[in-house]
mmCIF file as gemmi writes it, N, C-alpha and C atoms, coordinates in Angstrom:
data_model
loop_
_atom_site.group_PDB
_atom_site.id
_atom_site.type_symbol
_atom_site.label_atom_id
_atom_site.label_alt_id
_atom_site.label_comp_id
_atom_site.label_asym_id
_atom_site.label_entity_id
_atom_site.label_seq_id
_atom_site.pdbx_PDB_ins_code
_atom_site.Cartn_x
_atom_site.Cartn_y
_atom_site.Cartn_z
_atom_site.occupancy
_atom_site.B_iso_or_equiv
_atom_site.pdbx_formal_charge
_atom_site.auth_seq_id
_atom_site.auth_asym_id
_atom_site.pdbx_PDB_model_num
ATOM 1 N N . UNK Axp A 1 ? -67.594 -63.024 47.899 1 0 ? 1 A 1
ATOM 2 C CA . UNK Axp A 1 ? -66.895 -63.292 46.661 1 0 ? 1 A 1
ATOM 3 C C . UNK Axp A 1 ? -66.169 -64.638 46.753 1 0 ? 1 A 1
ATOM 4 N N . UNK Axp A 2 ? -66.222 -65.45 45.571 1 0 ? 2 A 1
ATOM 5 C CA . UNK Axp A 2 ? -64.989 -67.022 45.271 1 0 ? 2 A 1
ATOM 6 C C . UNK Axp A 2 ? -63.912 -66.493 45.66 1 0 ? 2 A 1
ATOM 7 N N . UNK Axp A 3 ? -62.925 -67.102 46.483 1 0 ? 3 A 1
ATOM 8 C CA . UNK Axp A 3 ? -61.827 -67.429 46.885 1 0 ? 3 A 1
ATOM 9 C C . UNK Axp A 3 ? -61.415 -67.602 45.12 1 0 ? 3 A 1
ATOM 10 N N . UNK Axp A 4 ? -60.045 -66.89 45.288 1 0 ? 4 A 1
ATOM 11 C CA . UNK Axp A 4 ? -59.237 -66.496 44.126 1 0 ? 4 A 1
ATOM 12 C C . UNK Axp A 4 ? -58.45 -68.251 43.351 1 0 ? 4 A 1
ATOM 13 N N . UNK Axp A 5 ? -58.231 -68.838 44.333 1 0 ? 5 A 1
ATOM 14 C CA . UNK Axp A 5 ? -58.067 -70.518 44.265 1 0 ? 5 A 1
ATOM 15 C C . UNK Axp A 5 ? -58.752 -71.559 43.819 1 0 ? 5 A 1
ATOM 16 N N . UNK Axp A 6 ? -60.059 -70.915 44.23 1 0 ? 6 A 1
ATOM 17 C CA . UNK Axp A 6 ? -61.131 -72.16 43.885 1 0 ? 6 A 1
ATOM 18 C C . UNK Axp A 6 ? -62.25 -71.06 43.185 1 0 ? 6 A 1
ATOM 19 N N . UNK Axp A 7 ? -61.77 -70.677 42.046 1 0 ? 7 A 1
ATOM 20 C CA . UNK Axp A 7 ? -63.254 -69.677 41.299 1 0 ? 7 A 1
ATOM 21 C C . UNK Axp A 7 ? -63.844 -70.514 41.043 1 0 ? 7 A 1
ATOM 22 N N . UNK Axp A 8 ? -65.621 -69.973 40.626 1 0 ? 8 A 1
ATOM 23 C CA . UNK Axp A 8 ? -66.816 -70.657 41.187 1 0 ? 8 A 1
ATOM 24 C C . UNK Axp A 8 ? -67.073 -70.71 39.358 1 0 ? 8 A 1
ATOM 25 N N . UNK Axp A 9 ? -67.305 -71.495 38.916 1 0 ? 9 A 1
ATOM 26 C CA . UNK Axp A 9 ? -68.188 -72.002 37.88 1 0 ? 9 A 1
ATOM 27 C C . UNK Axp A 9 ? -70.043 -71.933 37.752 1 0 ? 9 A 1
ATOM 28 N N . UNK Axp A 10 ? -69.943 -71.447 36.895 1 0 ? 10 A 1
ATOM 29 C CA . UNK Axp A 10 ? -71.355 -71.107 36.249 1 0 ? 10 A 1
ATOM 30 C C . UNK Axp A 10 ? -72.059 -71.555 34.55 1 0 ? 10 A 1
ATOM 31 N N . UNK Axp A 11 ? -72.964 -72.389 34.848 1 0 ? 11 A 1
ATOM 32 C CA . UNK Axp A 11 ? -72.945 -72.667 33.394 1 0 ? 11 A 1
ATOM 33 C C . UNK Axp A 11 ? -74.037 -71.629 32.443 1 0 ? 11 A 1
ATOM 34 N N . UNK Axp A 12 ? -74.017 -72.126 31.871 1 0 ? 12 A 1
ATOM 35 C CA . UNK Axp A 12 ? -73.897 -70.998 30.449 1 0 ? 12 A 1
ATOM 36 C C . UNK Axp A 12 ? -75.579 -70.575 30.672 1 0 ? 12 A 1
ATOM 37 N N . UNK Axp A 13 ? -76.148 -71.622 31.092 1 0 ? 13 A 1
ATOM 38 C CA . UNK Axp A 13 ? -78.547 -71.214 31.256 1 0 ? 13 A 1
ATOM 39 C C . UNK Axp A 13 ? -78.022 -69.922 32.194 1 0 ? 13 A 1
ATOM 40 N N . UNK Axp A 14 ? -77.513 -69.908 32.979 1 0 ? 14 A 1
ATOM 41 C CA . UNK Axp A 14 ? -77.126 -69.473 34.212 1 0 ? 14 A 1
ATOM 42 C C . UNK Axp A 14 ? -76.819 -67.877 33.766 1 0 ? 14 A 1
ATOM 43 N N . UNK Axp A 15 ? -75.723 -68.088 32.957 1 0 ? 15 A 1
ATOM 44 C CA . UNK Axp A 15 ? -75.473 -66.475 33.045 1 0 ? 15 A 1
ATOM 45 C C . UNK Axp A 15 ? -76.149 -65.957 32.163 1 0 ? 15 A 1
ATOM 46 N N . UNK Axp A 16 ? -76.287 -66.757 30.99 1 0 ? 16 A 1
ATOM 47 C CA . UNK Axp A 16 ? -77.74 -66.134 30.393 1 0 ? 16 A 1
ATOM 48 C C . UNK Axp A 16 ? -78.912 -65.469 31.051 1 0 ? 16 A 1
ATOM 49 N N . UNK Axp A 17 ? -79.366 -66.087 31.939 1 0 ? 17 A 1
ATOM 50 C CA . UNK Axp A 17 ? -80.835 -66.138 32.758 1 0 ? 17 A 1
ATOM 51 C C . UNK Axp A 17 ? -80.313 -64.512 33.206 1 0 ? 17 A 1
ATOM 52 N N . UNK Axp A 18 ? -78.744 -64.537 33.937 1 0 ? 18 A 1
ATOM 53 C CA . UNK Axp A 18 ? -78.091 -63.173 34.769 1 0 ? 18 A 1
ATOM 54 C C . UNK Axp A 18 ? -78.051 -61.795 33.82 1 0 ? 18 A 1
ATOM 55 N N . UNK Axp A 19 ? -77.776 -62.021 32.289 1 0 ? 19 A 1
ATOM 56 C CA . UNK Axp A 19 ? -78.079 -61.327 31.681 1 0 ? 19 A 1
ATOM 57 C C . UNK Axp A 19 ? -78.881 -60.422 31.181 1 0 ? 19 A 1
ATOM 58 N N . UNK Axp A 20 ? -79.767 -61.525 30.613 1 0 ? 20 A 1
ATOM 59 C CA . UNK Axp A 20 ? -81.064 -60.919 30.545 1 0 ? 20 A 1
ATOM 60 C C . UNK Axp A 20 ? -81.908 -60.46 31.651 1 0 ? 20 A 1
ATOM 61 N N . UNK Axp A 21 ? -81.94 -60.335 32.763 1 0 ? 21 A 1
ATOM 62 C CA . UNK Axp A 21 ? -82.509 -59.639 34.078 1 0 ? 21 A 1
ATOM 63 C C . UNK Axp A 21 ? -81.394 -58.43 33.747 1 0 ? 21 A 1
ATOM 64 N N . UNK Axp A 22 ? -80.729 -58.504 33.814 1 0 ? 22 A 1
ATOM 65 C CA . UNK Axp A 22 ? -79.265 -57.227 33.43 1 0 ? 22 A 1
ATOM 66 C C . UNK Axp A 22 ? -80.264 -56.072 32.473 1 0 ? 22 A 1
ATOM 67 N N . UNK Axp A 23 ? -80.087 -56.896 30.951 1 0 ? 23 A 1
ATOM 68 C CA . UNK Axp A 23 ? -81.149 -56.14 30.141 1 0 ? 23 A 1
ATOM 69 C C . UNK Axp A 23 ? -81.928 -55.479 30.491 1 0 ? 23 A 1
ATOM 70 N N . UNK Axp A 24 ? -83.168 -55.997 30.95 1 0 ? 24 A 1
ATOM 71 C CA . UNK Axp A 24 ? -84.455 -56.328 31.228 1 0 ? 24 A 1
ATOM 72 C C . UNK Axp A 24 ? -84.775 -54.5 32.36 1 0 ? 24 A 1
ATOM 73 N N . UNK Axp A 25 ? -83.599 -54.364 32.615 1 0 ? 25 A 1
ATOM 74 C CA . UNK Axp A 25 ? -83.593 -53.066 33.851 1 0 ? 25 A 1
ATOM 75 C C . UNK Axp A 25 ? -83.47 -53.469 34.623 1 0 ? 25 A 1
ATOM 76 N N . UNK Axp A 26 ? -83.014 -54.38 35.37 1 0 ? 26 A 1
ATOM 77 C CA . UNK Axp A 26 ? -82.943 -54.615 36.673 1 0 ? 26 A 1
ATOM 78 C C . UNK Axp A 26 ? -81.167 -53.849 37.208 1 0 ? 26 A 1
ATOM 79 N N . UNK Axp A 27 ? -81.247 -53.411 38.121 1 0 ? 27 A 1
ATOM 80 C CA . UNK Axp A 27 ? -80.047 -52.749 38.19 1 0 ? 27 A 1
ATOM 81 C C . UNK Axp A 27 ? -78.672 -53.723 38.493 1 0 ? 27 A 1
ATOM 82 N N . UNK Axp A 28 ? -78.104 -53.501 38.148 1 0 ? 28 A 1
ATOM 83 C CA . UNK Axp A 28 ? -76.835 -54.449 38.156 1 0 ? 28 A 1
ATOM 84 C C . UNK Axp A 28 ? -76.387 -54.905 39.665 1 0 ? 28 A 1
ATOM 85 N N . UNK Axp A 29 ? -76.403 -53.47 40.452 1 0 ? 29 A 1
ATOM 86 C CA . UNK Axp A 29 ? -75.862 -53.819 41.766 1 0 ? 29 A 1
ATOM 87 C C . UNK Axp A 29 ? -77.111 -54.544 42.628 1 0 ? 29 A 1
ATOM 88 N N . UNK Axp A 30 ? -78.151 -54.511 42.288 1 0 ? 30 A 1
ATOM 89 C CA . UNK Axp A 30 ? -78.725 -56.06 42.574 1 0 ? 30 A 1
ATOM 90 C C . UNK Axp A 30 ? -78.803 -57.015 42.291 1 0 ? 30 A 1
ATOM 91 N N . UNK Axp A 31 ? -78.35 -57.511 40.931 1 0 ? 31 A 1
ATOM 92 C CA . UNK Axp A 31 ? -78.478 -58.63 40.698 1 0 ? 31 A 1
ATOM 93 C C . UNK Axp A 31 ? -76.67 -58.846 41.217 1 0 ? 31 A 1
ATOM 94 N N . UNK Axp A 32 ? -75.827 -58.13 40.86 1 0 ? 32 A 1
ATOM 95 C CA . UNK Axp A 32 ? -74.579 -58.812 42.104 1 0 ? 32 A 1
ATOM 96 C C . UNK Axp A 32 ? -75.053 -58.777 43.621 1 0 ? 32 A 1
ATOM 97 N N . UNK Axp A 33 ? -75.749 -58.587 44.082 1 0 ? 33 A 1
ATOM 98 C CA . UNK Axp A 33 ? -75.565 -58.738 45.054 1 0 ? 33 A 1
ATOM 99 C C . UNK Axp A 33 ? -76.829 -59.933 45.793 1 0 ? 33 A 1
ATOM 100 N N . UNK Axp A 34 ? -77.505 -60.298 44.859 1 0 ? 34 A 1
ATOM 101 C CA . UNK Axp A 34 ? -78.317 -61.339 44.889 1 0 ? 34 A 1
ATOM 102 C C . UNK Axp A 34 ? -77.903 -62.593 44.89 1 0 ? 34 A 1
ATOM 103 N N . UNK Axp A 35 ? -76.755 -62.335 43.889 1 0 ? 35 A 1
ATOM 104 C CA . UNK Axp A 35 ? -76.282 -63.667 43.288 1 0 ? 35 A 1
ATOM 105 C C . UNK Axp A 35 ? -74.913 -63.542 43.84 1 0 ? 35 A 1
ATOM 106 N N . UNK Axp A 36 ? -74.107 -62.697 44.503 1 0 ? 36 A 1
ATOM 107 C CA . UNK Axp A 36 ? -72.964 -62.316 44.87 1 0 ? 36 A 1
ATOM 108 C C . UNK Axp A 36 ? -71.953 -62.817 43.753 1 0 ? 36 A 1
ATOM 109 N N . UNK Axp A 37 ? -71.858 -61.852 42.784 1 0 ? 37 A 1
ATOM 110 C CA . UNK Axp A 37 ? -71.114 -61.708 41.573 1 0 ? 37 A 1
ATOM 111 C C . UNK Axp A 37 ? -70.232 -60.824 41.533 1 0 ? 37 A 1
ATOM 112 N N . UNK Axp A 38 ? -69.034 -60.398 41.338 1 0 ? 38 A 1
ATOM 113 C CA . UNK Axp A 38 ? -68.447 -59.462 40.697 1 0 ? 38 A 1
ATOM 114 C C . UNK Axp A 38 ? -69.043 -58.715 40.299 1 0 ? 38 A 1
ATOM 115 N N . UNK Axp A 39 ? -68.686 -57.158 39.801 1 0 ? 39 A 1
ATOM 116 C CA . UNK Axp A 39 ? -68.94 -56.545 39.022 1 0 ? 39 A 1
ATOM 117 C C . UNK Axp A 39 ? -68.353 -56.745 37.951 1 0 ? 39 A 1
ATOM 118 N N . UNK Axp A 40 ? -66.681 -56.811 37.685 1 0 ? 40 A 1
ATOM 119 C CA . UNK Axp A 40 ? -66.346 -57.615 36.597 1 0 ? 40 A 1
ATOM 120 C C . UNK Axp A 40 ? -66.844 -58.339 36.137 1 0 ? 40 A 1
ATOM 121 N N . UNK Axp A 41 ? -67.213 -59.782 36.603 1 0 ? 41 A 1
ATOM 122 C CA . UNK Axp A 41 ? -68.086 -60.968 35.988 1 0 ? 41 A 1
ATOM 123 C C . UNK Axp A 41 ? -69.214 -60.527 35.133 1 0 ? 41 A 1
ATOM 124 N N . UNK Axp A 42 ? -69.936 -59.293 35.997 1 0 ? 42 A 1
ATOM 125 C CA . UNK Axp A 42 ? -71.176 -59.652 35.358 1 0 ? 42 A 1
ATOM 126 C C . UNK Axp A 42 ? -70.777 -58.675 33.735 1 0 ? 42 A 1
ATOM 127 N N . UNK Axp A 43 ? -70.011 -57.785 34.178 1 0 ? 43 A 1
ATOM 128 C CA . UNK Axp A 43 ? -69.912 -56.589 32.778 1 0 ? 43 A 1
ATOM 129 C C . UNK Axp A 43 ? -69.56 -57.672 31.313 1 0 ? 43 A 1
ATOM 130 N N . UNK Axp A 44 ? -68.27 -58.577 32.396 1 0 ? 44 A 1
ATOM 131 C CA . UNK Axp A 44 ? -67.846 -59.598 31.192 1 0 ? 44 A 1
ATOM 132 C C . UNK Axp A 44 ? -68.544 -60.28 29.947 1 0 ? 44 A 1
ATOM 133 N N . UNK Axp A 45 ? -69.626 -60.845 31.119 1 0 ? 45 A 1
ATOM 134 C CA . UNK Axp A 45 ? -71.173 -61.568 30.804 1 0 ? 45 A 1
ATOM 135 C C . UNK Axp A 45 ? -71.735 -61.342 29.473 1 0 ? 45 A 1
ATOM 136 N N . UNK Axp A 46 ? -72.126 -59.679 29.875 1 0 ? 46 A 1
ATOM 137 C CA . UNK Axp A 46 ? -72.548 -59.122 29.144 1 0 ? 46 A 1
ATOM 138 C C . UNK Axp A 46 ? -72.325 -58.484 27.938 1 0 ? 46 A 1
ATOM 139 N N . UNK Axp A 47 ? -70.938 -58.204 28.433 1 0 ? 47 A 1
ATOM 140 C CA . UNK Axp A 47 ? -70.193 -57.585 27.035 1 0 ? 47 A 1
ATOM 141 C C . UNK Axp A 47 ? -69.93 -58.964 26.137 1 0 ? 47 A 1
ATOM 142 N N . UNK Axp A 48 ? -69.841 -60.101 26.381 1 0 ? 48 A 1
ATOM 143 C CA . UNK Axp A 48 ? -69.644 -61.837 25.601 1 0 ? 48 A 1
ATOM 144 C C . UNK Axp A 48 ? -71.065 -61.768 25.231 1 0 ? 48 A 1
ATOM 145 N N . UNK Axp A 49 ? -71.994 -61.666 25.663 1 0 ? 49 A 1
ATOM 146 C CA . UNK Axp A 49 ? -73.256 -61.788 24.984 1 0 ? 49 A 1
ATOM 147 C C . UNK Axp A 49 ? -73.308 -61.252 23.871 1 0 ? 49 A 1
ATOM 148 N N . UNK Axp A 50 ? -73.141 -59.364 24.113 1 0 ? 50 A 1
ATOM 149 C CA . UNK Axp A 50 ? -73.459 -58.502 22.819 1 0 ? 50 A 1
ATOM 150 C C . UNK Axp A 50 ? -72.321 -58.952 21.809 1 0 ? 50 A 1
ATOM 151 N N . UNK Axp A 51 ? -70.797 -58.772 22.311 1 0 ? 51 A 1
ATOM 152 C CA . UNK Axp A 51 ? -70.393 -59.154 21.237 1 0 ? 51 A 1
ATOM 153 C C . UNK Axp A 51 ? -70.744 -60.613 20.148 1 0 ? 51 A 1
ATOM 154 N N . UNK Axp A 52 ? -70.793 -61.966 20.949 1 0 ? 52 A 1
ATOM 155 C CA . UNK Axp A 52 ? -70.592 -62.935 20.536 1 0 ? 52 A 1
ATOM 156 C C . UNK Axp A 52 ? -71.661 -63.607 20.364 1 0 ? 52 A 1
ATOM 157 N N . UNK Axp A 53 ? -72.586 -63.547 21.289 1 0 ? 53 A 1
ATOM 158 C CA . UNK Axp A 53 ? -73.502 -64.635 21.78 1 0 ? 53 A 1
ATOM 159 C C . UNK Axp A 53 ? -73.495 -65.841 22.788 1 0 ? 53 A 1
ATOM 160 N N . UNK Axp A 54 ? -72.026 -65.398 23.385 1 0 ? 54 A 1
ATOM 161 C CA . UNK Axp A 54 ? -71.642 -66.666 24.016 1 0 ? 54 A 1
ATOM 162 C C . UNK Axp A 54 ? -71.066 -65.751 25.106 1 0 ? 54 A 1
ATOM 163 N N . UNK Axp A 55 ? -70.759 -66.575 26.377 1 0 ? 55 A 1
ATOM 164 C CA . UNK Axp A 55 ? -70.083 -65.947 27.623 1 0 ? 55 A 1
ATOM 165 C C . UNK Axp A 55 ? -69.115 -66.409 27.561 1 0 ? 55 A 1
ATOM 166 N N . UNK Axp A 56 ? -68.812 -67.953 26.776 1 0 ? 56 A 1
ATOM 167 C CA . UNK Axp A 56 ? -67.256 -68.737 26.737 1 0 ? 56 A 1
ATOM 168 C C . UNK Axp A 56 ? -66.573 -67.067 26.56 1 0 ? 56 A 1
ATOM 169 N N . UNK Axp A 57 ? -64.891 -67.303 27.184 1 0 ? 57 A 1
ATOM 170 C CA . UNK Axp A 57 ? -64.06 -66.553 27.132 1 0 ? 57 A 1
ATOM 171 C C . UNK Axp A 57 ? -63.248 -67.245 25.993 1 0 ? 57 A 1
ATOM 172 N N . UNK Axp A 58 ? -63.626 -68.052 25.235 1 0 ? 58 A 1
ATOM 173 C CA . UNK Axp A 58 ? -62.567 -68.637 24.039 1 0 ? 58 A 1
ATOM 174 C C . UNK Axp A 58 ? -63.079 -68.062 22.471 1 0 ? 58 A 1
ATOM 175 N N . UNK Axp A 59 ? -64.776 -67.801 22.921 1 0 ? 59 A 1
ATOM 176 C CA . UNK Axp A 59 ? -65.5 -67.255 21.934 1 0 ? 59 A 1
ATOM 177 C C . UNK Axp A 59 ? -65.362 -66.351 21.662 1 0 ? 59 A 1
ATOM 178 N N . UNK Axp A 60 ? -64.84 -65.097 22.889 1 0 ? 60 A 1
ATOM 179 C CA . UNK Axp A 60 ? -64.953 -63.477 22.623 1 0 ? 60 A 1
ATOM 180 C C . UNK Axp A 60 ? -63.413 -63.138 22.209 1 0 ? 60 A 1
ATOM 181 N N . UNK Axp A 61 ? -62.294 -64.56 22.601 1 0 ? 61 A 1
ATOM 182 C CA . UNK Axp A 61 ? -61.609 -63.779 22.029 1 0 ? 61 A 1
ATOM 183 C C . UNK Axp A 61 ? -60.659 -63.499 20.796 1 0 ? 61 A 1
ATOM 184 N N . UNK Axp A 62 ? -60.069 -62.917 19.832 1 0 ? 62 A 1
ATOM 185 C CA . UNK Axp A 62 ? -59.738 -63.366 18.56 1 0 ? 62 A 1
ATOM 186 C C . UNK Axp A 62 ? -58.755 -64.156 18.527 1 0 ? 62 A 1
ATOM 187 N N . UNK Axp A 63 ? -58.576 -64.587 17.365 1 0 ? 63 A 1
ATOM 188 C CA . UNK Axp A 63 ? -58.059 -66.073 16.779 1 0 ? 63 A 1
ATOM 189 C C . UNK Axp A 63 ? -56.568 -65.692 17.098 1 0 ? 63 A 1
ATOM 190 N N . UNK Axp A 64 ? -55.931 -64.534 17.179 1 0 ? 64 A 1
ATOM 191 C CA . UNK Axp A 64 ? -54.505 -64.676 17.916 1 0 ? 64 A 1
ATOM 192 C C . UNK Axp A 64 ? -54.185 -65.23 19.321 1 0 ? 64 A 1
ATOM 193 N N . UNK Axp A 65 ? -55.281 -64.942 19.966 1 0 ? 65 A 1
ATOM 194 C CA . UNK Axp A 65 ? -55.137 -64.921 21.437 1 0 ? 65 A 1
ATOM 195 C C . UNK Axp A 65 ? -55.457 -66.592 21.644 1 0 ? 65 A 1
ATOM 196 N N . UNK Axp A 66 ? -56.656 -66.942 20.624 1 0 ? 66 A 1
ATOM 197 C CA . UNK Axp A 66 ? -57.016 -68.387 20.932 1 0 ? 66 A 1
ATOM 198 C C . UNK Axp A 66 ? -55.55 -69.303 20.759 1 0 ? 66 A 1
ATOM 199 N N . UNK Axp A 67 ? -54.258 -69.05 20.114 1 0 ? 67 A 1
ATOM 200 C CA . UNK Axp A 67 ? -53.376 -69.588 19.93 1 0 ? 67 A 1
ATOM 201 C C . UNK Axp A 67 ? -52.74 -69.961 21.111 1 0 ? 67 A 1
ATOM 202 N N . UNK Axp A 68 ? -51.758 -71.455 21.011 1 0 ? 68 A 1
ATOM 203 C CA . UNK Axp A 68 ? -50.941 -71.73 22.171 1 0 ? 68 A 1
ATOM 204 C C . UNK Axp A 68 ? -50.44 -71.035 22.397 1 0 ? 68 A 1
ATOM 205 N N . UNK Axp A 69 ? -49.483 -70.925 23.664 1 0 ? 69 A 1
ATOM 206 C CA . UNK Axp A 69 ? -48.568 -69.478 23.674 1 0 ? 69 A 1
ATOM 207 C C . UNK Axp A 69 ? -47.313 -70.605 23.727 1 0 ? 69 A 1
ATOM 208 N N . UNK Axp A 70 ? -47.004 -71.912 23.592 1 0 ? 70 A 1
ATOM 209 C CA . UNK Axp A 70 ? -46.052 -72.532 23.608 1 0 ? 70 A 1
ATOM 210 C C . UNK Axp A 70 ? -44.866 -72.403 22.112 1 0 ? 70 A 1
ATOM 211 N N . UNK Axp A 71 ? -45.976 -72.508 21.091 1 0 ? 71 A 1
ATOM 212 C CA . UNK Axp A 71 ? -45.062 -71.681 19.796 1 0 ? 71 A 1
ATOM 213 C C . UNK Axp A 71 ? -44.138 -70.856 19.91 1 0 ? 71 A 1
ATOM 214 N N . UNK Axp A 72 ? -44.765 -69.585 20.247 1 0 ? 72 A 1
ATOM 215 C CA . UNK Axp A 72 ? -44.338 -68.524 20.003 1 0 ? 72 A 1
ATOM 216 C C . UNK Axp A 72 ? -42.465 -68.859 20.837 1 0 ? 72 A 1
ATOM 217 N N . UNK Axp A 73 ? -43.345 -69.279 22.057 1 0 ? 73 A 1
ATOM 218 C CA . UNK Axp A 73 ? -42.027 -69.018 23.367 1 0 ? 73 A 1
ATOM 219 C C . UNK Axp A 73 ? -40.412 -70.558 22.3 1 0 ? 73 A 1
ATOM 220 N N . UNK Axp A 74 ? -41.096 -71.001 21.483 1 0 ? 74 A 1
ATOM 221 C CA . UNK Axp A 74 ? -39.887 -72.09 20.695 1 0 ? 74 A 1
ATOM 222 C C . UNK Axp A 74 ? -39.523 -70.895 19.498 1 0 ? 74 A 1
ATOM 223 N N . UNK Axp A 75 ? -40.483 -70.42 19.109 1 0 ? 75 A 1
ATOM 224 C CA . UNK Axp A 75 ? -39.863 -69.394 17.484 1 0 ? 75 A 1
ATOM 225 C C . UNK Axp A 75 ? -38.991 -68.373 18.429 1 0 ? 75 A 1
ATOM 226 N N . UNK Axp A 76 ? -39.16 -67.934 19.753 1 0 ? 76 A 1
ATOM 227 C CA . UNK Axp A 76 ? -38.892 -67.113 20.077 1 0 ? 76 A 1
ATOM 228 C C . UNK Axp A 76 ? -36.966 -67.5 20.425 1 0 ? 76 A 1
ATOM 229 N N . UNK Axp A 77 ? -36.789 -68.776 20.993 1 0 ? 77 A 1
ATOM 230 C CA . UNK Axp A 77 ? -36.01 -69.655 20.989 1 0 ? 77 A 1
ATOM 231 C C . UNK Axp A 77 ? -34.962 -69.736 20.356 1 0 ? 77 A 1
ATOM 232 N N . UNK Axp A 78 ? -35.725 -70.654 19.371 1 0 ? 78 A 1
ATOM 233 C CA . UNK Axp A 78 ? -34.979 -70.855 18.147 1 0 ? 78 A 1
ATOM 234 C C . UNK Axp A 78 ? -34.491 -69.504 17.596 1 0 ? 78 A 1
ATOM 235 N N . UNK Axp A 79 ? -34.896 -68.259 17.217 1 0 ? 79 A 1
ATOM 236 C CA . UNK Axp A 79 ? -34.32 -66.942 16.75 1 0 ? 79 A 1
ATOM 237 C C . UNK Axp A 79 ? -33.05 -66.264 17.485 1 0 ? 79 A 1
ATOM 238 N N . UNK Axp A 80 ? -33.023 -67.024 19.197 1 0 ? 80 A 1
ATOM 239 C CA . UNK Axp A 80 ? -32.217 -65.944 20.138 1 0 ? 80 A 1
ATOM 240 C C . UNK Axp A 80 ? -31.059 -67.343 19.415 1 0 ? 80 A 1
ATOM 241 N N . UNK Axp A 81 ? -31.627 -68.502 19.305 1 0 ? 81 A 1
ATOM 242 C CA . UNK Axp A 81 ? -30.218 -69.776 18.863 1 0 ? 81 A 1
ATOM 243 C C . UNK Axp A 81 ? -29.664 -69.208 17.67 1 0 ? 81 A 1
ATOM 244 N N . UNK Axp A 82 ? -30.301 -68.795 16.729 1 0 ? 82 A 1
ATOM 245 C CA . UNK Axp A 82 ? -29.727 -68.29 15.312 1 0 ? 82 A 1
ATOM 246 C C . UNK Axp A 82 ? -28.65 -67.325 15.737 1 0 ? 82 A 1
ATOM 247 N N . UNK Axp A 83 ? -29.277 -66.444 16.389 1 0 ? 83 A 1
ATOM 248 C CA . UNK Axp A 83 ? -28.345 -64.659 16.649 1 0 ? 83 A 1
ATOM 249 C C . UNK Axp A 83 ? -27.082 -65.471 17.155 1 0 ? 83 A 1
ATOM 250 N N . UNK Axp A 84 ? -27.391 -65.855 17.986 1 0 ? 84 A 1
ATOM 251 C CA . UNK Axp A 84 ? -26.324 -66.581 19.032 1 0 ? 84 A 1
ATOM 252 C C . UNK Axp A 84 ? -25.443 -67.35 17.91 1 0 ? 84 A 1
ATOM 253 N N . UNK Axp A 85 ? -25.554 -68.149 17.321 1 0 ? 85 A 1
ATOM 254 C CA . UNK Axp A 85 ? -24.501 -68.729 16.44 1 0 ? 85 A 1
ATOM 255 C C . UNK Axp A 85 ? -24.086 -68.424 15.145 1 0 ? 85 A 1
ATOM 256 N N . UNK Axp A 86 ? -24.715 -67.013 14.937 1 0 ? 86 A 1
ATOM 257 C CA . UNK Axp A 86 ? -24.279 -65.814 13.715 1 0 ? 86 A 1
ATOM 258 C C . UNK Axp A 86 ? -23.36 -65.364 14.285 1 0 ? 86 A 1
ATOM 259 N N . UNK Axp A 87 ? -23.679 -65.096 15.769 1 0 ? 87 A 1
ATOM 260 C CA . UNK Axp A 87 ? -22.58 -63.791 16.125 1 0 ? 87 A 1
ATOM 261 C C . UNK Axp A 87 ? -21.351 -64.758 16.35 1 0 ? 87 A 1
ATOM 262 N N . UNK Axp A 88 ? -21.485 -65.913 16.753 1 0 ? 88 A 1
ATOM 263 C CA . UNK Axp A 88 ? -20.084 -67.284 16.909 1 0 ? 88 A 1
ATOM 264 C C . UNK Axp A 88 ? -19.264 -67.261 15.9 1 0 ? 88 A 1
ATOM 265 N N . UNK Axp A 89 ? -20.025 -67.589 14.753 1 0 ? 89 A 1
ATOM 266 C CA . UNK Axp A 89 ? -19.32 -68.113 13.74 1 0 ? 89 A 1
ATOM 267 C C . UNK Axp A 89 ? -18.038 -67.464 12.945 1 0 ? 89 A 1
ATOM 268 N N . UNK Axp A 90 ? -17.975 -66.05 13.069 1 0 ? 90 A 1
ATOM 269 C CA . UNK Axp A 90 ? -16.766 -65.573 12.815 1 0 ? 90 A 1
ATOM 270 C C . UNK Axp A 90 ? -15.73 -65.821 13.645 1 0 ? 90 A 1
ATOM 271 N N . UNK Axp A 91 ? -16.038 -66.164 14.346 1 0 ? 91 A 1
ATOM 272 C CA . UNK Axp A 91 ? -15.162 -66.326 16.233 1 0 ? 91 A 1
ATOM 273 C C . UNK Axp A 91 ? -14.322 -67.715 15.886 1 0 ? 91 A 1
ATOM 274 N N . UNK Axp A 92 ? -15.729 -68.723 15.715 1 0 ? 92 A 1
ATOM 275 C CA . UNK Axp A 92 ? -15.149 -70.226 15.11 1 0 ? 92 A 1
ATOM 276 C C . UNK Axp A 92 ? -14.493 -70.213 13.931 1 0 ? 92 A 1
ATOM 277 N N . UNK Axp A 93 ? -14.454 -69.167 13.1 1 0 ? 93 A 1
ATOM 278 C CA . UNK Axp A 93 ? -13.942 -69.444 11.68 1 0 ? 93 A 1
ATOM 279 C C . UNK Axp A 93 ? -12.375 -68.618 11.305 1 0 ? 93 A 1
ATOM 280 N N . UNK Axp A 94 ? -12.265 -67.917 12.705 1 0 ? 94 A 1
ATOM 281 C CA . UNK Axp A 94 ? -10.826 -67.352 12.652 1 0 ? 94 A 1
ATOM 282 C C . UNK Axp A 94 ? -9.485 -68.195 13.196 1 0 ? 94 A 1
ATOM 283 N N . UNK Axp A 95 ? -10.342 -69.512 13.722 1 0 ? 95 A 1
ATOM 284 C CA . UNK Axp A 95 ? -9.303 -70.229 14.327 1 0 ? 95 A 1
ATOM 285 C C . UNK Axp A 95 ? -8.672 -71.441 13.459 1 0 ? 95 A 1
């Protein structure tokens, strides 16, 4: 198996080609072990195929997830700044 540091890249003819032998009947735990794959990897593969047509992981997944996660973590921010100077302002306004 890839070292967790340096995962191994595969382009797209590639896992196609892994797929379709998948299909085709060939049993799974040979073709991992031919190609020394995951079992994860290859289910992934496959399940991106049927759903999508694609193995990209940007393709299979929906349009929330494709979002930055840098937004959220500023709206998230900015809302704890609001609370925070709602709950002040009576504090500041008694003096």
């Amino acid at each position: 198996m890839a070292d967790p540091k340096h995962p191994r890249h595969y382009d797209e003819a590639f896992k196609r080609q892994i797929v379709q032998s998948c299909e085709s009947g060939k049993p799974s735990r040979e073709i991992r072990a031919e190609y020394d794959i995951a079992r994860s990897t290859l289910r992934r593969w496959v399940q991106g195929i049927r759903d999508s047509g694609s193995t990209r992981a940007a393709d299979n997944r929906t349009p929330g997830q494709n979002e930055p996660v840098e937004p959220g973590r500023r709206d998230r921010r900015l809302e704890m700044e609001v609370d925070v100077s709602g709950q002040a302002a009576p504090v500041f306004a008694r003096k």
